[in-house]
LOFILO-962655 format. One line per 10 residues: their letters; for each residue x, y, z of N, C-alpha, C, CB. Coordinates in nm, 3 decimals, padded with zeros to 5 digits, m for minus. Glycine has a CB too. Example, Ala and Ser with C-alpha at 12.3 -4.5 7.8 and 13.67 -1.06 7.14 Angstrom:
<recs>
as> 01.319:m00.569:00.780:01.230:m00.450:00.780:01.320:m00.330:00.780:01.131:m00.447:00.905 ~ 01.285:m00.225:00.708:01.367:m00.106:00.714:01.290:00.003:00.787:01.408:m00.060:00.572
</recs>
This chain:
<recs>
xxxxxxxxxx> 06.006:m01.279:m06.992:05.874:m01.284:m07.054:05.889:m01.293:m07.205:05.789:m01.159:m07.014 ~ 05.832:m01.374:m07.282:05.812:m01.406:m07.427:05.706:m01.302:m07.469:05.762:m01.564:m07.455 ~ 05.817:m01.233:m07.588:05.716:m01.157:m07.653:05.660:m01.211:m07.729:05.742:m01.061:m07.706 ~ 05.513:m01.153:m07.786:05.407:m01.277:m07.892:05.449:m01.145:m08.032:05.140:m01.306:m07.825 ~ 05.453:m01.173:m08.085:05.459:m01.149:m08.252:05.295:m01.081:m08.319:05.494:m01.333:m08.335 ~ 05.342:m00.958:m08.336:05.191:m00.944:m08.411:05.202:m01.025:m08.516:05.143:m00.794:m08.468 ~ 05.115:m01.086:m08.552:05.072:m01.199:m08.670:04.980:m01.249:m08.678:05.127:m01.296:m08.685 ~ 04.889:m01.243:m08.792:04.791:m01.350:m08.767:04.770:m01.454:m08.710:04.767:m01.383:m08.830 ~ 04.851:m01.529:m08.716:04.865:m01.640:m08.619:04.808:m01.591:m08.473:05.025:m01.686:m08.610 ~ 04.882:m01.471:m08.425:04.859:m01.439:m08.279:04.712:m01.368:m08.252:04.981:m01.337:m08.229
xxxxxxxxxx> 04.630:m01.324:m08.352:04.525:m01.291:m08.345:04.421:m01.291:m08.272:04.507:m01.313:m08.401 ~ 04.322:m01.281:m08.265:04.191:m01.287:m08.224:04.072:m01.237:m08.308:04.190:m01.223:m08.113 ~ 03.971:m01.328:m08.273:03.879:m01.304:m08.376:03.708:m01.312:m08.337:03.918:m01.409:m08.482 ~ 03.647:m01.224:m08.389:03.515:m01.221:m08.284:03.386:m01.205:m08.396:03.523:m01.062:m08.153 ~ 03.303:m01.212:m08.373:03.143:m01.203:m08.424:03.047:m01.150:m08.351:03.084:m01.323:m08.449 ~ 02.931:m01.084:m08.421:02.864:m01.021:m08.298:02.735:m00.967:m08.370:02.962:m00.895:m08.216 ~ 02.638:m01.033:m08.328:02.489:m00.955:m08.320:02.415:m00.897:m08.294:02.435:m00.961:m08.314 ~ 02.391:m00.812:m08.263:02.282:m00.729:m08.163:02.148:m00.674:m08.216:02.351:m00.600:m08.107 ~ 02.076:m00.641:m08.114:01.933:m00.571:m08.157:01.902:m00.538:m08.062:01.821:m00.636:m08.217 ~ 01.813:m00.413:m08.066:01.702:m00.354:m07.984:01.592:m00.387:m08.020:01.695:m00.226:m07.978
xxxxxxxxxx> 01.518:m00.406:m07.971:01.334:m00.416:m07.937:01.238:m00.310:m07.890:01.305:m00.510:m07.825 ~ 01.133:m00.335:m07.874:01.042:m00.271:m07.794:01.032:m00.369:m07.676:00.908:m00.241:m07.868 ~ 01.070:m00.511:m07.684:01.032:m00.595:m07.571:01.163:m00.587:m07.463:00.999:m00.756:m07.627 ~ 01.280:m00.646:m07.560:01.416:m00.698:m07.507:01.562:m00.642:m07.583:01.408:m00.864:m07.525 ~ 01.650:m00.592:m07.546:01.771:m00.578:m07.609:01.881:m00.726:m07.596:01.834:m00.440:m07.539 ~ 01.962:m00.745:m07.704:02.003:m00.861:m07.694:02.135:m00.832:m07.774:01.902:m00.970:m07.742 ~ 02.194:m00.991:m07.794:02.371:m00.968:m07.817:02.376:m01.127:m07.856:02.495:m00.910:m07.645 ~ 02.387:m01.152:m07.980:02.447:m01.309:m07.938:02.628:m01.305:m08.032:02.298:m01.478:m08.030 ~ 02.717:m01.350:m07.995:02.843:m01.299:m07.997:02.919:m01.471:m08.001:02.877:m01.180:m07.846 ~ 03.016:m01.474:m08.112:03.109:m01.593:m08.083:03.239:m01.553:m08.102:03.084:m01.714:m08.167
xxxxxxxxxx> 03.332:m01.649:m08.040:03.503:m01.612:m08.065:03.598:m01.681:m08.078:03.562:m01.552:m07.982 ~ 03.718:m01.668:m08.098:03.812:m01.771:m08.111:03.946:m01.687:m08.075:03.808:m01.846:m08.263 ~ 03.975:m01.694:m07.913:04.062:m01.641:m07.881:04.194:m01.672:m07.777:04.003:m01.566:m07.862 ~ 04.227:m01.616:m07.730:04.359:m01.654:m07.680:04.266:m01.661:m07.438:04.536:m01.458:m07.756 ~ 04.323:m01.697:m07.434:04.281:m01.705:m07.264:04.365:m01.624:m07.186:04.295:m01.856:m07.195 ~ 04.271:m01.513:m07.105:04.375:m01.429:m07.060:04.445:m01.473:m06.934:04.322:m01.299:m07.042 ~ 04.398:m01.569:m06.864:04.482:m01.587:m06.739:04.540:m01.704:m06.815:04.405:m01.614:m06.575 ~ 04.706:m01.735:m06.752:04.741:m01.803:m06.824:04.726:m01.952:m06.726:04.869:m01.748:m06.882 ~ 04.777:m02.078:m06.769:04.746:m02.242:m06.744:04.880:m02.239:m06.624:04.771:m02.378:m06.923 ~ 04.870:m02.303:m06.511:05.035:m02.318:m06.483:05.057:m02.469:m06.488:05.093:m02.252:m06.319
xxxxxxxxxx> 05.098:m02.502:m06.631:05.163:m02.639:m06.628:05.308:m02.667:m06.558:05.176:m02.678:m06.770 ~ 05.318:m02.780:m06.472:05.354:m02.825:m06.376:05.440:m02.941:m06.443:05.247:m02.848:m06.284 ~ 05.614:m02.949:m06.447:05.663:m03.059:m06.478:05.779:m03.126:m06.303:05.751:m03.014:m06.646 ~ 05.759:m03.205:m06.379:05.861:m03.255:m06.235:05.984:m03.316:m06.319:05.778:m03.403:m06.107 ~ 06.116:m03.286:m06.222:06.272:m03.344:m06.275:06.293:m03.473:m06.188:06.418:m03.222:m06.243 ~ 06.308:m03.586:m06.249:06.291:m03.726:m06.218:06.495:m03.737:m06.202:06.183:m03.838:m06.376 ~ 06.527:m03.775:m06.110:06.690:m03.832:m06.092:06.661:m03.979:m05.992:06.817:m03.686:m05.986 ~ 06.738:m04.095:m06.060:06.749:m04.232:m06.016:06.563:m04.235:m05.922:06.929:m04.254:m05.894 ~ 06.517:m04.219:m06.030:06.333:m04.217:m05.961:06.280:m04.176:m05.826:06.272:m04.362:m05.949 ~ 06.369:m04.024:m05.827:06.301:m03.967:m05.729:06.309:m03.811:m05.797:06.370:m03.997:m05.573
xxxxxxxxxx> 06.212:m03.744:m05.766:06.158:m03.633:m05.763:06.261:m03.500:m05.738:06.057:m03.652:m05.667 ~ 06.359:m03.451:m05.759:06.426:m03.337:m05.748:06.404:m03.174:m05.767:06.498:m03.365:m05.809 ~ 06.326:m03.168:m05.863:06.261:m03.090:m05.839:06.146:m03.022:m05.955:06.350:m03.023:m05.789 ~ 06.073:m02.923:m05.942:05.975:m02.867:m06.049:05.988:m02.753:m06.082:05.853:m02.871:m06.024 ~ 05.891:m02.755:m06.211:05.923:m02.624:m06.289:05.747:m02.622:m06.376:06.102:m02.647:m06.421 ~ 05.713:m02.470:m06.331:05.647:m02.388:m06.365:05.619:m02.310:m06.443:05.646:m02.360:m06.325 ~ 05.548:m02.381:m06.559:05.577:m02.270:m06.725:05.367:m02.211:m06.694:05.629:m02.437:m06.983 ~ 05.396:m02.094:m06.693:05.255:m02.050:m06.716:05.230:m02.020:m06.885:05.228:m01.904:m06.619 ~ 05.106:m02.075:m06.952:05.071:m02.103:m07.094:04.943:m02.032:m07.084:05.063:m02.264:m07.146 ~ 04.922:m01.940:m07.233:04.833:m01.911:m07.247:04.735:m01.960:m07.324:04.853:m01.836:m07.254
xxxxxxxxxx> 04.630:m02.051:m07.345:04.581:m02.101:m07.414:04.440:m02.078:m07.533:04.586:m02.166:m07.342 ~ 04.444:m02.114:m07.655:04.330:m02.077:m07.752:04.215:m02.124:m07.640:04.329:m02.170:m07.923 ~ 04.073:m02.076:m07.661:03.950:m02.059:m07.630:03.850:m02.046:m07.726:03.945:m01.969:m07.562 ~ 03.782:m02.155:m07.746:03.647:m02.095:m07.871:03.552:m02.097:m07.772:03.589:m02.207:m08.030 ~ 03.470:m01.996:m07.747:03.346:m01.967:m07.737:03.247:m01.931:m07.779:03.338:m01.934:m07.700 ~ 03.099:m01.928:m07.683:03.001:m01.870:m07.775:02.881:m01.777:m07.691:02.932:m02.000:m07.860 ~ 02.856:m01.758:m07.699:02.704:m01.676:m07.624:02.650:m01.557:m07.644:02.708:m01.652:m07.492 ~ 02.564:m01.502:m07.505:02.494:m01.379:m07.578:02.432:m01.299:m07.453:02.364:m01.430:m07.698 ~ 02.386:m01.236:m07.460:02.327:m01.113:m07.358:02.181:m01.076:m07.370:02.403:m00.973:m07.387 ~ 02.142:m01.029:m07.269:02.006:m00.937:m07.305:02.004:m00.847:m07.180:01.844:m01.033:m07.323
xxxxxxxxxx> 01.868:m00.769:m07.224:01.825:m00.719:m07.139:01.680:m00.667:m07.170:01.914:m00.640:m07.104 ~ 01.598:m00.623:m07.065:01.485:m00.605:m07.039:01.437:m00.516:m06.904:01.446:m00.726:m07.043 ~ 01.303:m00.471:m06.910:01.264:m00.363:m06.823:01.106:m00.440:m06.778:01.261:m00.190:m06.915 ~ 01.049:m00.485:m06.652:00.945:m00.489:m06.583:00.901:m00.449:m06.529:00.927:m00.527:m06.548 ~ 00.797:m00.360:m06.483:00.735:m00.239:m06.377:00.854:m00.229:m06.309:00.594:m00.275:m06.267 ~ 00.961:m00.126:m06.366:01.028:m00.050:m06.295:01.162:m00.123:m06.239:00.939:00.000:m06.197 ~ 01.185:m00.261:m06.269:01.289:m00.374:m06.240:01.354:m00.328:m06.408:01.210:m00.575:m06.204 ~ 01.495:m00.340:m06.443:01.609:m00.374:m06.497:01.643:m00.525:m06.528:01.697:m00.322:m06.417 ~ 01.594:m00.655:m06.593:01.612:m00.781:m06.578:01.733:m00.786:m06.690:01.475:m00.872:m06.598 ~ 01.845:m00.827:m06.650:01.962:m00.858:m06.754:02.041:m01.000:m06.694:02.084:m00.710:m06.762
xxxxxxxxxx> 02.092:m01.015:m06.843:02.172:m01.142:m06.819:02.262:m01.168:m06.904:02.101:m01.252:m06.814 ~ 02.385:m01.228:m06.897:02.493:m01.282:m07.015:02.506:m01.417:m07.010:02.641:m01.226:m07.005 ~ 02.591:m01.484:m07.079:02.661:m01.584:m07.049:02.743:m01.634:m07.157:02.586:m01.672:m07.000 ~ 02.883:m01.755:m07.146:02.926:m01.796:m07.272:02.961:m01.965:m07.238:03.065:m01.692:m07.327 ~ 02.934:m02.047:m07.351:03.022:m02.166:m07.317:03.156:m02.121:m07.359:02.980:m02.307:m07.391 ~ 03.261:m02.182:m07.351:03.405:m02.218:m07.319:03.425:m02.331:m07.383:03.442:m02.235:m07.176 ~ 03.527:m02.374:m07.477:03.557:m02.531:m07.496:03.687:m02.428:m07.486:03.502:m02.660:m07.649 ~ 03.816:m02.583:m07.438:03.942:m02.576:m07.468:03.989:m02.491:m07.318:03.967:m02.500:m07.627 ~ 03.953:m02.512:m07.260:04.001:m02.409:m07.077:04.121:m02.556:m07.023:03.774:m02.384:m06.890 ~ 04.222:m02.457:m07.010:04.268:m02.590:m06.887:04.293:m02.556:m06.783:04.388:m02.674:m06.902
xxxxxxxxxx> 04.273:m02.647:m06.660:04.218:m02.629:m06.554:04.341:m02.735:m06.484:04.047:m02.660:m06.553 ~ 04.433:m02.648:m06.320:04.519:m02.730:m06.266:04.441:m02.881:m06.211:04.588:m02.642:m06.152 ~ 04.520:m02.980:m06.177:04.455:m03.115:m06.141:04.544:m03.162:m06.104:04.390:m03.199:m06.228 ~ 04.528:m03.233:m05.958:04.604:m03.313:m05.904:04.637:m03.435:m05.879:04.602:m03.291:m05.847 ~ 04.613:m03.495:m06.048:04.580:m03.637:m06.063:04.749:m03.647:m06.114:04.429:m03.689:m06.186 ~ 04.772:m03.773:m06.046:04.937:m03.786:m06.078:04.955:m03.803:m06.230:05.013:m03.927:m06.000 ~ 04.875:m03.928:m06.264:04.904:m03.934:m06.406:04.871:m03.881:m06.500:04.890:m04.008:m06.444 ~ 04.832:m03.711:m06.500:04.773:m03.629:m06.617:04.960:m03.579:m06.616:04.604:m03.484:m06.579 ~ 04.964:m03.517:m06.738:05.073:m03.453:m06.821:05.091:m03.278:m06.786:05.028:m03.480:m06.991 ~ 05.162:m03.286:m06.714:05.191:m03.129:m06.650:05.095:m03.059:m06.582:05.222:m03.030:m06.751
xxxxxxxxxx> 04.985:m03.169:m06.502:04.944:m03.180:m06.394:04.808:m03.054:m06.455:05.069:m03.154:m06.263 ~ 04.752:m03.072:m06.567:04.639:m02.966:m06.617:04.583:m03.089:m06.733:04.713:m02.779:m06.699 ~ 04.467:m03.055:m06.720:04.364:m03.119:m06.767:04.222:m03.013:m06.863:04.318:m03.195:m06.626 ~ 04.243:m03.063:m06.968:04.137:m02.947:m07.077:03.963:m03.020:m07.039:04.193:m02.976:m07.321 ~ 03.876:m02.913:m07.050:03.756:m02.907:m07.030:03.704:m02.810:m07.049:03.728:m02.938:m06.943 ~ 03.564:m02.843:m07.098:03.453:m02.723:m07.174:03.386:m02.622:m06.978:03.243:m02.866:m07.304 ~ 03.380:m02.523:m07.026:03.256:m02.452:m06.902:03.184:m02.393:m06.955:03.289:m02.353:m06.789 ~ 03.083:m02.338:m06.857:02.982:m02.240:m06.893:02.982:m02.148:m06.777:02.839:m02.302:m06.921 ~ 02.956:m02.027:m06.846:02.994:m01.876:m06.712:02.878:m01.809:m06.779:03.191:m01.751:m06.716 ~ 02.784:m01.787:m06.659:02.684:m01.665:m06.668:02.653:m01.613:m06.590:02.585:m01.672:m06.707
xxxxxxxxxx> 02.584:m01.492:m06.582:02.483:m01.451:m06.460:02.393:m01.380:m06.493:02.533:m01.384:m06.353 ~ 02.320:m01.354:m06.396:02.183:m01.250:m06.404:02.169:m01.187:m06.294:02.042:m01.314:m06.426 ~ 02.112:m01.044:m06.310:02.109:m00.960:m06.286:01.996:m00.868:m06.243:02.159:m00.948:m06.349 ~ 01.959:m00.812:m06.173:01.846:m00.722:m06.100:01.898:m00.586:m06.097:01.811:m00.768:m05.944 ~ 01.810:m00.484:m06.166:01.849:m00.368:m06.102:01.716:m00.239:m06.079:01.976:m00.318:m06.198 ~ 01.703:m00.204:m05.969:01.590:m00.089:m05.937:01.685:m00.023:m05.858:01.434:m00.128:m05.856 ~ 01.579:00.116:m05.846:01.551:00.233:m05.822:01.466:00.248:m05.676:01.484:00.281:m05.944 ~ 01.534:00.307:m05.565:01.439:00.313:m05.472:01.477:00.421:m05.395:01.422:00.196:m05.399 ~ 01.389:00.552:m05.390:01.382:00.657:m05.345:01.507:00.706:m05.405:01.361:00.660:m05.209 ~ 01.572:00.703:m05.491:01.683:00.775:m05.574:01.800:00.696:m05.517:01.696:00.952:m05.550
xxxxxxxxxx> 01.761:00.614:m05.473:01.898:00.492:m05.429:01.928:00.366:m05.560:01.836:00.380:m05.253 ~ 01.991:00.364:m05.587:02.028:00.271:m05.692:02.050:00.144:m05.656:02.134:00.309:m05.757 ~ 02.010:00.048:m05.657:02.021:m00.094:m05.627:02.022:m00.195:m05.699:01.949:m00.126:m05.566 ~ 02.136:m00.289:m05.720:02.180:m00.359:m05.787:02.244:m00.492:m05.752:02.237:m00.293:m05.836 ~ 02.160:m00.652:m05.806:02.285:m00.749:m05.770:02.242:m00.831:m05.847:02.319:m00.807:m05.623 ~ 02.327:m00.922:m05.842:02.366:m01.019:m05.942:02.434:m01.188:m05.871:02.489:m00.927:m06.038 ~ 02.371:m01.237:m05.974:02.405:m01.400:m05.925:02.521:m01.458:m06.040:02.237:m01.517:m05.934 ~ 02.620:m01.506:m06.015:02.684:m01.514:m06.116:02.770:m01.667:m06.092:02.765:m01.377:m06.134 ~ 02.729:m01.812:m06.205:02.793:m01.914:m06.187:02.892:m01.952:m06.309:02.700:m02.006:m06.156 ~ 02.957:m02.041:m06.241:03.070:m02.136:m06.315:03.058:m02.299:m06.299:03.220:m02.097:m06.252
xxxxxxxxxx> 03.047:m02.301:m06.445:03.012:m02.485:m06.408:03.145:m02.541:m06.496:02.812:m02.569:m06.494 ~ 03.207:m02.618:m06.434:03.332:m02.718:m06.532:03.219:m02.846:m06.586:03.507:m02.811:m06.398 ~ 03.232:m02.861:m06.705:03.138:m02.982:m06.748:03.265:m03.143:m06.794:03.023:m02.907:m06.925 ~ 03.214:m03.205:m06.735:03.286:m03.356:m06.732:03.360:m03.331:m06.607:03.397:m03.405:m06.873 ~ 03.342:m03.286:m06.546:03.399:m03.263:m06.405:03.485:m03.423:m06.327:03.243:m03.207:m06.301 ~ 03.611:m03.362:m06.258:03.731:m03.448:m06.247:03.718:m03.424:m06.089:03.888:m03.399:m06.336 ~ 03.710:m03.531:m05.993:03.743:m03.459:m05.862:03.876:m03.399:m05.866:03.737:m03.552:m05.741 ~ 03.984:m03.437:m05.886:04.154:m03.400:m05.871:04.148:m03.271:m05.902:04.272:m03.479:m05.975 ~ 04.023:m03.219:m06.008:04.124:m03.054:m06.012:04.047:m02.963:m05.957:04.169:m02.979:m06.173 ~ 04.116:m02.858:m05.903:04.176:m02.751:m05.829:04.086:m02.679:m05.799:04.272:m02.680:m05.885
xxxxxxxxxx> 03.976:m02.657:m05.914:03.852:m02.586:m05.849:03.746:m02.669:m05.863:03.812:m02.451:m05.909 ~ 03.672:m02.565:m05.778:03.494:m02.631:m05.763:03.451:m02.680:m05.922:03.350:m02.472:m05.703 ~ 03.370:m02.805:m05.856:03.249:m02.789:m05.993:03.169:m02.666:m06.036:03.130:m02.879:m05.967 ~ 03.131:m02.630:m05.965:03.055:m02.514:m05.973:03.078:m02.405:m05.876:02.929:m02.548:m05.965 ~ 03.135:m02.281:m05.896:03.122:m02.224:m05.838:03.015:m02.084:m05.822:03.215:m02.233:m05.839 ~ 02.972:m02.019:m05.675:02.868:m01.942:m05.721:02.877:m01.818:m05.672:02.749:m01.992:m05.696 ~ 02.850:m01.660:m05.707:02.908:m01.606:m05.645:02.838:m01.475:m05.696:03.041:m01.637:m05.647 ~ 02.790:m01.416:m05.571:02.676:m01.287:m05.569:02.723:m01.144:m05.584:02.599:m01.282:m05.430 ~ 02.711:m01.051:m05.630:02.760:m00.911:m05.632:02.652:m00.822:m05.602:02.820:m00.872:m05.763 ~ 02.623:m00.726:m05.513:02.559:m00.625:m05.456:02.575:m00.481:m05.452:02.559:m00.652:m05.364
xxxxxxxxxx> 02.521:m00.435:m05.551:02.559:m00.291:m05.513:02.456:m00.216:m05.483:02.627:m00.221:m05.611 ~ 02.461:m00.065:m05.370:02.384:00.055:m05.344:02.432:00.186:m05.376:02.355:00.060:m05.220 ~ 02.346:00.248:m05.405:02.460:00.423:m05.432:02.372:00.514:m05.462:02.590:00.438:m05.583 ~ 02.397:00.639:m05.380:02.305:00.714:m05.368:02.362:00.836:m05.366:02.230:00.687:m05.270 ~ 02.272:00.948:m05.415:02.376:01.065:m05.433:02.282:01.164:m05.329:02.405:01.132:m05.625 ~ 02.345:01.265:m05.207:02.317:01.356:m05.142:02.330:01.462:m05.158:02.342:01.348:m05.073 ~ 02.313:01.588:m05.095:02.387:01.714:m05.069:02.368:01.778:m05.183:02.532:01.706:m05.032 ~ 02.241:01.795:m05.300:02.241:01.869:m05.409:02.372:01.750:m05.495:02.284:02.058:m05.369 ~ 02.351:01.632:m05.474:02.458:01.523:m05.547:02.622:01.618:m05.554:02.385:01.477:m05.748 ~ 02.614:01.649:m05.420:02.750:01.669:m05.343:02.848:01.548:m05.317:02.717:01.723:m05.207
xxxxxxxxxx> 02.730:01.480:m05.214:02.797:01.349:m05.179:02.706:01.239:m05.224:02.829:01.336:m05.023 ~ 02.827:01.165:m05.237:02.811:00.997:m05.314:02.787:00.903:m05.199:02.969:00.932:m05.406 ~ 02.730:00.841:m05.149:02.782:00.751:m05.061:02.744:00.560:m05.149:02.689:00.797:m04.886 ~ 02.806:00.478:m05.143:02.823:00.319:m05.196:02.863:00.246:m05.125:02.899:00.287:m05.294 ~ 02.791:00.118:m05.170:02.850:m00.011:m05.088:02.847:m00.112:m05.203:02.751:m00.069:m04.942 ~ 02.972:m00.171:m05.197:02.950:m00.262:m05.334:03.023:m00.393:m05.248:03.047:m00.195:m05.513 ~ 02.964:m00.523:m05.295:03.037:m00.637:m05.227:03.023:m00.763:m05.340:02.961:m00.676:m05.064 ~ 03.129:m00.807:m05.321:03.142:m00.950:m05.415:03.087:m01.081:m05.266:03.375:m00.979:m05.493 ~ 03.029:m01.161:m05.311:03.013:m01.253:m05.182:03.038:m01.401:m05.259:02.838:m01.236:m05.093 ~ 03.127:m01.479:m05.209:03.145:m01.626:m05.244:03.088:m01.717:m05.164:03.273:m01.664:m05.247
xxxxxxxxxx> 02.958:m01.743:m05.239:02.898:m01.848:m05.171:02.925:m02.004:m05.151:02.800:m01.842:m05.214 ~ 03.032:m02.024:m05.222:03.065:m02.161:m05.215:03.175:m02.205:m05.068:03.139:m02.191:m05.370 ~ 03.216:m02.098:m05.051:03.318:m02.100:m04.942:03.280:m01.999:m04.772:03.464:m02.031:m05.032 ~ 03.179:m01.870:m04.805:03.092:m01.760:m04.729:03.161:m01.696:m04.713:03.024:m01.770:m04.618 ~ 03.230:m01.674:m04.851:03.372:m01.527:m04.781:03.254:m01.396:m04.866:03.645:m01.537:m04.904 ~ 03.374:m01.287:m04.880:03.353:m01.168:m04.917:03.404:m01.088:m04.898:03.283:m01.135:m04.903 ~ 03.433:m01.035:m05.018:03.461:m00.873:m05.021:03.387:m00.732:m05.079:03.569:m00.869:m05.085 ~ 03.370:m00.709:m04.906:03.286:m00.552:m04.889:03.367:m00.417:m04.929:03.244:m00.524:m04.718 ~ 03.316:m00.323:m05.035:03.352:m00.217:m05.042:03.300:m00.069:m05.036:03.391:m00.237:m05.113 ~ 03.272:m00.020:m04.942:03.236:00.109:m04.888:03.307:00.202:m04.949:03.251:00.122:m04.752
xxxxxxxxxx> 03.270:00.308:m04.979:03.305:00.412:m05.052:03.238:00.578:m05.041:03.284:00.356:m05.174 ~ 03.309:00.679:m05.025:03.208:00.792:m04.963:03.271:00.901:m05.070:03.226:00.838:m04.762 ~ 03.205:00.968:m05.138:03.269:01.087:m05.235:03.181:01.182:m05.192:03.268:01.069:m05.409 ~ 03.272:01.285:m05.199:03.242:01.413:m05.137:03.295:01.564:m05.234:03.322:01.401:m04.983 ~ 03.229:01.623:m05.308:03.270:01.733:m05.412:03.263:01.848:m05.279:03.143:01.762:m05.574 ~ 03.426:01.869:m05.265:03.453:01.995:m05.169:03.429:02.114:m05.233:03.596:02.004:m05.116 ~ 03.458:02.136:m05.359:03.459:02.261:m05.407:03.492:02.250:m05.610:03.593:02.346:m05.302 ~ 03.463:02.344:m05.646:03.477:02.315:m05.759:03.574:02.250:m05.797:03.469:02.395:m05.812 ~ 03.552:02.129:m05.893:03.724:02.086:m05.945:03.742:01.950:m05.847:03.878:02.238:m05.894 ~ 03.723:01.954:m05.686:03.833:01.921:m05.587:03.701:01.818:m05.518:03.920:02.078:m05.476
xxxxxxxxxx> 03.736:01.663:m05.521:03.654:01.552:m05.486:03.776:01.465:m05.412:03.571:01.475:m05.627 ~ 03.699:01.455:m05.280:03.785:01.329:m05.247:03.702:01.182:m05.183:03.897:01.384:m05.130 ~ 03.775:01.138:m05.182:03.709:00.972:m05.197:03.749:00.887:m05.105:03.748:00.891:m05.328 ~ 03.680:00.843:m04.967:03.732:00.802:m04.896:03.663:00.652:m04.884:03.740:00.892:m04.801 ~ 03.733:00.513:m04.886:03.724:00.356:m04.916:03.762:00.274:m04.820:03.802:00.313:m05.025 ~ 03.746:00.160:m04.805:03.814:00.058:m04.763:03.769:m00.083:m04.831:03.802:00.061:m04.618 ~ 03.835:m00.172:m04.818:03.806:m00.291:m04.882:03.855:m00.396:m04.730:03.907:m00.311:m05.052 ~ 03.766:m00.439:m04.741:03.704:m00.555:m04.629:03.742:m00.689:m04.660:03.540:m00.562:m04.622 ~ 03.778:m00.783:m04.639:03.759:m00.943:m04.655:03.724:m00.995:m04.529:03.890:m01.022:m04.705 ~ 03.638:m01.112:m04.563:03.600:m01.174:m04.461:03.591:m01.330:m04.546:03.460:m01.100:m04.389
xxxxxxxxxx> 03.591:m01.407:m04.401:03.584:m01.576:m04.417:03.720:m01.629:m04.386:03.541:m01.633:m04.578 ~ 03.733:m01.728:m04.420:03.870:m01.799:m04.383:03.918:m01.864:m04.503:03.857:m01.910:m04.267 ~ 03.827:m01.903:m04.606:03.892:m01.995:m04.747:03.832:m01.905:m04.840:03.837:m02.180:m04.778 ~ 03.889:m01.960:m04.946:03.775:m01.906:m05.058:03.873:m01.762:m05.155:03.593:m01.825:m04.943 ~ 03.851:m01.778:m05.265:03.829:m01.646:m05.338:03.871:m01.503:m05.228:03.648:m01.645:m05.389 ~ 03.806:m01.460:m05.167:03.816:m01.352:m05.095:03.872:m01.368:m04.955:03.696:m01.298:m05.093 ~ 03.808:m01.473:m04.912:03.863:m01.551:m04.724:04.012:m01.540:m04.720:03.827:m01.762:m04.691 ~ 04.060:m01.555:m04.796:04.203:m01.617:m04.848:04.303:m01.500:m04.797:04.212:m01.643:m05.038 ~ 04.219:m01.411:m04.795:04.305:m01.227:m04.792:04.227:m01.152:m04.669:04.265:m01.100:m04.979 ~ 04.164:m01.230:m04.604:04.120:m01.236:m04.474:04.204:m01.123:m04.344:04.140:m01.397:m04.444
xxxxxxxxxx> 04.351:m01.112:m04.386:04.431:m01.023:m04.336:04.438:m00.918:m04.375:04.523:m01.049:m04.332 ~ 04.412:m00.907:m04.505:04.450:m00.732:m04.595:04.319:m00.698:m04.596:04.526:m00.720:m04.786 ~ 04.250:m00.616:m04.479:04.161:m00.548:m04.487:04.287:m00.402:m04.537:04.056:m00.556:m04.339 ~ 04.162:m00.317:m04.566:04.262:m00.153:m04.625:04.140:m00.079:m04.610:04.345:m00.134:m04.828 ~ 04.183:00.056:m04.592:04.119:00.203:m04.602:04.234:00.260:m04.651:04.060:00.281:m04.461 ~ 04.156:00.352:m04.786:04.228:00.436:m04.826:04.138:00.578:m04.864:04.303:00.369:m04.933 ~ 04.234:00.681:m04.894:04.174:00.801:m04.935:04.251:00.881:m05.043:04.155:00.884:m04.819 ~ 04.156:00.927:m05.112:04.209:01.008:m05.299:04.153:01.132:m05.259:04.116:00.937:m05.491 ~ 04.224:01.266:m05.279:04.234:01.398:m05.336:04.233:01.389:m05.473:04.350:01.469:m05.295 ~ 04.119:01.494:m05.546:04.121:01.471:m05.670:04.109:01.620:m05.738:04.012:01.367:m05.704
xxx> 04.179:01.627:m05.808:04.161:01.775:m05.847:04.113:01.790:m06.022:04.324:01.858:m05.814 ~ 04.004:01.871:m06.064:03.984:01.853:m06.186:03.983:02.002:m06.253:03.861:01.768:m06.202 ~ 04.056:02.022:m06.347:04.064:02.183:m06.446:04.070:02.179:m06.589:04.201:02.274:m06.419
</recs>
């Protein structure tokens, strides 16, 4: 692994606005930064014009963006939303004649958001898209992808017990991952937490892991 050099050069750099209202709270925010998942450019080793073999450099690449946030309250609804454009993303592609098999393009990532209150149950979800703009069939992901998040959570027992259900759902493919969750305060100090994480579908984001369903459980001790 290559270490990066503190240096300006290696930096990051951000801007940021905000305000409260009486109507709306808001955020508008720009940046110029590094991309945290990295690119996997793709070379191939050419001998007497055939193909021998490849090599896999993962790159992390600059990102300028821009956008902003809000939020707001309607008889008793929570209405929020973010989003940012993207220039400079590169994105894998399986077009022979692109150059280490990745191709640069602008996106836009946002979502919005719902959240109420019902009988002391907390309820929450969200719609959340990805659009590649100049869109290439050859690469690797969707034009758009779209993809819902749901949460419930409610507290019992003198807010003894917790009980939640939180799920990511990929609508472009109908997978998902469900997460159930039950907390229980045994005694002073001493909470344990019993989970599982679910996948379902066959492709997709979540489908993909279709085999690793899990249940697990945490002892927690606090002094």
């Amino acid at each position: 692994m290559k270490e990066v050099k503190g240096s300006l050069e290696n930096s990051e750099v951000f801007a940021k606005f905000s305000a409260l209202t009486s109507l709306v709270d808001f955020e508008i925010m720009a940046g110029y930064a590094w991309d945290d998942d990295p690119t996997m450019h793709i070379s191939k080793t050419i001998e007497n014009g055939q193909p021998v073999g490849v090599t896999v450099t993962p790159i992390h690449h600059r990102l300028t963006l821009g956008g902003g946030s809000f939020s707001t309250s309607l008889s008793g609804f929570v209405i929020r939303g973010e989003g940012a454009y993207y220039t400079g993303k590169y994105f894998v592609t399986a077009d022979p004649m692109v150059t280490n098999a990745v191709t640069k393009k602008d996106y836009l990532h946002y979502l919005i958001g719902l959240d109420y209150t019902l009988w002391d149950i907390k309820l929450s979800g969200q719609f959340i898209q990805q659009a590649i703009l100049d869109y290439e069939d050859p690469i690797e992901e969707d034009e758009i992808e779209n993809t819902a998040t749901f949460l419930a959570r409610g507290d019992f027992l003198r807010e003894t017990l917790t009980l939640e259900l939180f799920s990511y759902i990929g609508i472009n493919n109908s997978d998902a991952l469900i997460r159930p969750r039950v907390y229980y305060d045994i005694a002073d100090g001493f909470e344990i937490l019993l989970g599982a994480n679910i996948f379902t579908g066959d492709s997709g984001r979540f489908g993909q892991y279709d085999n690793n369903d899990m249940i697990y459980a945490k002892l927690k001790y606090s002094f």
